[in-house]
N, C-alpha and C positions, 0 to 999 in steps of 0.2 A: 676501509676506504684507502686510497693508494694515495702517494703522494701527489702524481697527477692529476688525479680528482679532486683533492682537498685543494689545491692549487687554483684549478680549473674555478671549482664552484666559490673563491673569492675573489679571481680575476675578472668572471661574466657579469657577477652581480653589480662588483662594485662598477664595472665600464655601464651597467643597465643604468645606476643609478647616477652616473656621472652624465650622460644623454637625457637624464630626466631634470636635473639640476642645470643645466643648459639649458635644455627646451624652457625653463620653469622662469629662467632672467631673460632668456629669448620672447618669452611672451610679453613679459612685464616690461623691455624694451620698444617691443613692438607698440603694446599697445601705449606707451608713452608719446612714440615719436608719432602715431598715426593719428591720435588726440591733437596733438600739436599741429600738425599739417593741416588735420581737416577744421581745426578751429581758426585757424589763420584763413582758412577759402572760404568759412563763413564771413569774417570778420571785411574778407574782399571781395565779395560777392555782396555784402551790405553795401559796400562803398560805391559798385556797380550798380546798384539799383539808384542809388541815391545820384551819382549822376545824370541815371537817364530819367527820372521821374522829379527833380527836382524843378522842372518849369512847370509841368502841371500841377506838380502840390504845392507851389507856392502862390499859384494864382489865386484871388479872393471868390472866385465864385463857390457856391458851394455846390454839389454834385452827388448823388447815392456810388456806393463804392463800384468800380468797375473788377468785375471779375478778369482775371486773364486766363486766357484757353489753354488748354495745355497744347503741347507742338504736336506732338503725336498723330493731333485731329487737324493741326494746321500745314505743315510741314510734306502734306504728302504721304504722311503714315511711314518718316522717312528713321524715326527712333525704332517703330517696329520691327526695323528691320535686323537689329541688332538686340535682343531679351533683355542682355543685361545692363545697356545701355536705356534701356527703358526703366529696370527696376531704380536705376541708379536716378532718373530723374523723378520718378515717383516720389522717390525716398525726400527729396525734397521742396520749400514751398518758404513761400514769401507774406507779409503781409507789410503795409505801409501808411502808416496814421496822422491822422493831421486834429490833433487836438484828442478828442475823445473818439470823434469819428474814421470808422473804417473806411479809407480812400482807394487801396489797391490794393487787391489778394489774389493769389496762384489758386488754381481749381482744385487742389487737393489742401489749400490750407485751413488753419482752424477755425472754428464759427465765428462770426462776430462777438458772439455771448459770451468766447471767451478774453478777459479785456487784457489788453495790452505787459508786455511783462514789463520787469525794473531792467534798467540797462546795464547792459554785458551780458554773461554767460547764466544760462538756470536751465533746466533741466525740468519736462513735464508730459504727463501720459496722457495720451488721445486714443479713444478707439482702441485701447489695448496696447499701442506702441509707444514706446519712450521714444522721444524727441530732446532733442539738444539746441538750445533755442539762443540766438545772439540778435542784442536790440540793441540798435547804434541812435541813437538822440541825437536829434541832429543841433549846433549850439544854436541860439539867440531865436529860434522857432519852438512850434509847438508839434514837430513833425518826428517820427518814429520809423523807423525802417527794421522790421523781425526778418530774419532768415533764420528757417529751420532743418534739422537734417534729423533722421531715425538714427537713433545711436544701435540701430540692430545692422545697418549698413558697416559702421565702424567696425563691431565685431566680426560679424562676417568677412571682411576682410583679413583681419587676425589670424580668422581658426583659418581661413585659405592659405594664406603663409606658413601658416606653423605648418599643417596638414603638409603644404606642398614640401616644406622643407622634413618632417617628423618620416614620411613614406617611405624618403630611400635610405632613412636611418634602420628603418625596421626591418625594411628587406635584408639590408646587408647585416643584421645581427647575428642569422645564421650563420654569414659567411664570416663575419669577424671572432664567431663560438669555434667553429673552425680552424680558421690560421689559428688561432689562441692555444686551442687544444696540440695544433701540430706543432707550435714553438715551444711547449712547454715539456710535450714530448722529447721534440729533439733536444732540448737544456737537458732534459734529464737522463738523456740515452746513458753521457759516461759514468752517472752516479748508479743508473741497474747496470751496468758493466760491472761496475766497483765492488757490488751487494753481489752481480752473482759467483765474481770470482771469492770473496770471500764464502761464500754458501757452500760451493764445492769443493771449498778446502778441507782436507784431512787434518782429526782432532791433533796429527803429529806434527803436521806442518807451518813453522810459526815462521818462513822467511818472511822477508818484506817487500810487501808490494810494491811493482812497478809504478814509480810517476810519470813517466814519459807520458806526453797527449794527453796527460790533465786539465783540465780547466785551471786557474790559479784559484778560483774558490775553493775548488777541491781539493789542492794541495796541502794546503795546514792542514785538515783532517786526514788525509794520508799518512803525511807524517808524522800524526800524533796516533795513530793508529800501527806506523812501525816503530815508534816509539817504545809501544805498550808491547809490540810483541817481543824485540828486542828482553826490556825487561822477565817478561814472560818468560821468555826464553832460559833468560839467565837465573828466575825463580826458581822454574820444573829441571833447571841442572843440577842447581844446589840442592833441591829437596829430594831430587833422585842419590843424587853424592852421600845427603844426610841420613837417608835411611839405608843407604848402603853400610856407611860407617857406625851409623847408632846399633844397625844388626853383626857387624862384627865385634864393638865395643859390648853388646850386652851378651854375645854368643861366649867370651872370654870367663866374665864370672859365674854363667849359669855352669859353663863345661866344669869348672873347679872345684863348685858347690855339688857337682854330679859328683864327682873322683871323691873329694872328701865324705860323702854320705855312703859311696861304697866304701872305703876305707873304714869309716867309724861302723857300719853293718860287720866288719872282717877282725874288729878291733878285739885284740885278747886278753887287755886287761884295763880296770877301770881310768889308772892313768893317761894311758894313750888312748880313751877317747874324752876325757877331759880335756888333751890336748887338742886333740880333732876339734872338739866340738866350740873350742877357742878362735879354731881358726875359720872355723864355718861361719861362726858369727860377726869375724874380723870378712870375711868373704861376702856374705849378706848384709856388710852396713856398705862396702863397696859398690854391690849392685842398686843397694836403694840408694844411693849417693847419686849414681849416674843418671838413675831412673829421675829422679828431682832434677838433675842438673837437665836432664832432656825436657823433663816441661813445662823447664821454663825457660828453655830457648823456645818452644812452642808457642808457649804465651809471648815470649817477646813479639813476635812472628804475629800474631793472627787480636791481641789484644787490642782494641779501638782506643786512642788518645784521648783522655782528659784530663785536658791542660788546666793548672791554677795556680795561686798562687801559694808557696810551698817555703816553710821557715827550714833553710839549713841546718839548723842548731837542732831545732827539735826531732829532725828526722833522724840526723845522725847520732844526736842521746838514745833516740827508740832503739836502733841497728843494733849500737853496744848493748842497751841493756840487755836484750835477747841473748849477746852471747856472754853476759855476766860471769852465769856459772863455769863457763871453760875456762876463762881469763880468769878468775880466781883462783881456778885448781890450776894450770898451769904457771899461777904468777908471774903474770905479765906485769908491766908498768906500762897504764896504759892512761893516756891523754886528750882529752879536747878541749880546742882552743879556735876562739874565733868571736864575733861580735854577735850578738844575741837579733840584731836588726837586720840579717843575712835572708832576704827573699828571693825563690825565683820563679820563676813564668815557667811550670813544667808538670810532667804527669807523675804524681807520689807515687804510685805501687809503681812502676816501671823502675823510678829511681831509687827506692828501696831495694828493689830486686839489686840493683844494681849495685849499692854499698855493701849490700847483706853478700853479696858476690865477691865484695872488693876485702872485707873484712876476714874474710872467710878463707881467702887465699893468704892475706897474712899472719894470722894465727895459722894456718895449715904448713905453711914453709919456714915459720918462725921455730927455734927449740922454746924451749921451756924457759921463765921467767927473761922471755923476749919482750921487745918494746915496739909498741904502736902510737901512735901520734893521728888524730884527726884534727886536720888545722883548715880554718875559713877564713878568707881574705878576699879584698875587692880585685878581682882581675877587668882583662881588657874588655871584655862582655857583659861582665855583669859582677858574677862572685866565682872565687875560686875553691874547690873543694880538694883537697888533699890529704892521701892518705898512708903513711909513711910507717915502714916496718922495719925489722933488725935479721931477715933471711937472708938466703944469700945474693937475692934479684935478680934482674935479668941482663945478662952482658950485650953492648949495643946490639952487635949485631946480628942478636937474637931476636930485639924488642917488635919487631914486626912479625916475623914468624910466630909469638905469644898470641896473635889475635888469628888463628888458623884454629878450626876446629878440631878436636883430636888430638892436637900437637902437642904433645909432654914435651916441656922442652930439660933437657940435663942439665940441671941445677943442682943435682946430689942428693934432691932433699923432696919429701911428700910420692903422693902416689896416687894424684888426679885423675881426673877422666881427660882431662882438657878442654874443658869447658867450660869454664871459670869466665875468663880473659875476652873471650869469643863473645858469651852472652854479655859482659859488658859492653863489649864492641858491637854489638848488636844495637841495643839499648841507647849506647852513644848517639848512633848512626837515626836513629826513627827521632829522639828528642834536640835533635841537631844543637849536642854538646861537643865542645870539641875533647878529645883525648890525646893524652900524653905520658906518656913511662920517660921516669927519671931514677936517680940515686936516691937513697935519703940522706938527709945534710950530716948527719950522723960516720957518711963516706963506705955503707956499706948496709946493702938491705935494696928492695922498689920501694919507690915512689911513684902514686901513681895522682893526678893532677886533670882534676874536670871542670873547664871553663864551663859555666850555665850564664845565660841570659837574663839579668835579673827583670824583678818583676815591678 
């Protein structure tokens, strides 16, 4: 179902059912104020009786009741003339009491048999018809005045009104399904414009859509939509760039590992392929160096975020203790220092990756029985994590070019892929930690300094 349609078939029903809700207090109005009316013409139509009969019923003679004719047969057959003005008088009928006895009744009123009602309004069946009956007592006598009317005249009049007014509702429903349908159409013309210029675009083409002659509702989703290509854009460069540079970085150790295995195949004696076979293995921890370091720039990339809360201390005890065994054999002096109560609001393996990354470059650029420092302190965010070594670091106006992927930067020292720096700067950048390269207080070596968000 199209958006139209879906549109469409909440718009007709609900206007069906808002015309029935209408009609539905329209009737309940109706038949309020036309009760009122017509019970006020009873109420004055008794009082008109009781004027013009008031000298004959209060004379003492006594009398059998007189019928009164109805006009129709008196009149010249002058109601006949008009149906509905006939049924109208039908519909009602008088009677007028003087004590217990029936003194004056209309030729269509009720038998005598039937006796007198309580005074004011009541409600009773004859013949099959409901009647609506008003008996006006009259004071300081023994005299009774009933006017009655068909309460089927009332309604009928109702369902004539509504009827009269419900017809040209219904006819015009077609015509308002209509207009509805074409306005919903036209509202929507610029949003199938929008759907189909995006349809016929090429999987290569990521500019961004014209707003000109938008609607303004349609504008935020426009430019959340060139937003997204923008980024897009800037993703499928970078990932084109990276597999550009990941195939010239891993095309470099396989070609060497090639040359060395022919050379040790060519080798003449056992020492010179002792030697080879040193350097093949110093070659092959190269490659699976880079090959690690690439997936887990990949994982940085594509891993879903789960954020919690995460004790400083114990992450960064874990980090070290992993690299025990080298920090021993190189004898390091090596240090952690910080408050044991250091929490922060962030995803562990992301942040692991990240120190296991940060740790790893300084033993790798450190010599031997070099010094490392892991120090935690409360910064401006939250807590501070710092990690502080004795290489040669990075000179200022290097420190940015250090987060480029590939970038060896000339430091004298190590034999990276360059990709260290990057996947932490990656890492930073998705756990919105800030980052910073400094000195270490020490006045020689990085320092490197991660605000987190405490928890």
């Amino acid at each position: 179902m199209t958006l139209t349609q879906r549109l469409f078939a909440r718009i007709l029903p609900t206007l069906i059912v808002a015309i029935a809700v209408v009609g539905f207090f329209a009737y309940r109005s109706a038949t309020r104020e036309i009760d009122n009316i017509y019970d006020a013409q009873l109420i004055n139509d008794a009082n008109v009786l009781w004027s013009l009969m008031q000298h004959p019923l209060t004379r003492p003679d006594n009398r059998p009741t007189i019928q009164v004719p109805d006009l129709d047969f008196n009149m010249d057959n002058q109601l006949a003339l008009n149906e509905d003005a006939d049924d109208y008088a039908d519909a009602h009928s008088f009677r007028a009491w003087k004590g217990d006895t029936l003194a004056f009744a209309s030729s269509n009123a009720f038998p005598a048999g039937l006796s007198r009602f309580k005074a004011g309004f009541s409600e009773t069946v004859n013949n099959g018809a409901r009647w609506r009956i008003y008996s006006l007592p009259i004071p300081d006598t023994d005299i009774s005045i009933e006017v009655a009317e068909e309460i089927n005249l009332r309604e009928g009049l109702v369902e004539n009104i509504l009827l009269n007014l419900a017809f040209p509702l219904v006819v015009l429903i077609p015509v308002i399904a209509v207009i509805i349908w074409m306005a919903i159409t036209n509202g929507l013309s610029n949003m199938k414009e929008l759907v189909s210029q995006i349809r016929t675009r090429t999987p290569d083409d990521l500019s961004v859509i014209a707003t000109s002659g938008l609607p303004r509702d349609l504008a935020p989703l426009v430019h959340s939509l060139n937003n997204l290509l923008r980024r897009l854009g800037r993703s499928l460069t970078m990932e084109r760039r990276f597999s550009d540079l990941a195939a010239h970085q891993l095309r470099t150790p396989q070609a060497g590992i090639k040359l060395l295995l022919q050379l040790f195949d060519r080798a003449d004696s056992e020492d010179e392929r002792r030697a080879l076979l040193k350097d093949l293995v110093v070659s092959n921890e190269r490659a699976m160096h880079l090959i690690e370091q690439l997936l887990r720039l990949a994982r940085v990339s594509h891993q879903p975020l789960q954020l919690g809360s995460v004790s400083l201390r114990d992450i960064a005890s874990a980090s070290l203790a992993d690299f025990a065994v080298l920090l021993n054999a190189r004898h390091f002096d090596v240090s952690l220092r910080g408050a044991p109560e250091a929490l922060v609001q962030t995803d562990r393996a992301l942040l692991r990756i990240m120190i296991d990354n940060l740790l790893d470059n300084a033993i790798k650029y450190s010599g031997d029985a070099g010094k490392i420092e892991v120090r935690i302190e409360p910064g401006e965010r939250g807590w501070r994590l710092s990690i502080m070594d004795s290489g040669p670091g990075i000179p200022p106006d290097q420190r940015e070019a250090a987060f480029q992927r590939f970038n060896r930067l000339d430091t004298g020292a190590g034999d990276g892929a360059g990709l260290g720096l990057p996947i932490v700067a990656d890492i930073a950048n998705r756990l919105e930690i800030a980052l910073s390269l400094g000195t270490s207080e020490w006045g020689r070596g990085l320092r490197v300094d991660l605000d987190i968000v405490g928890a």
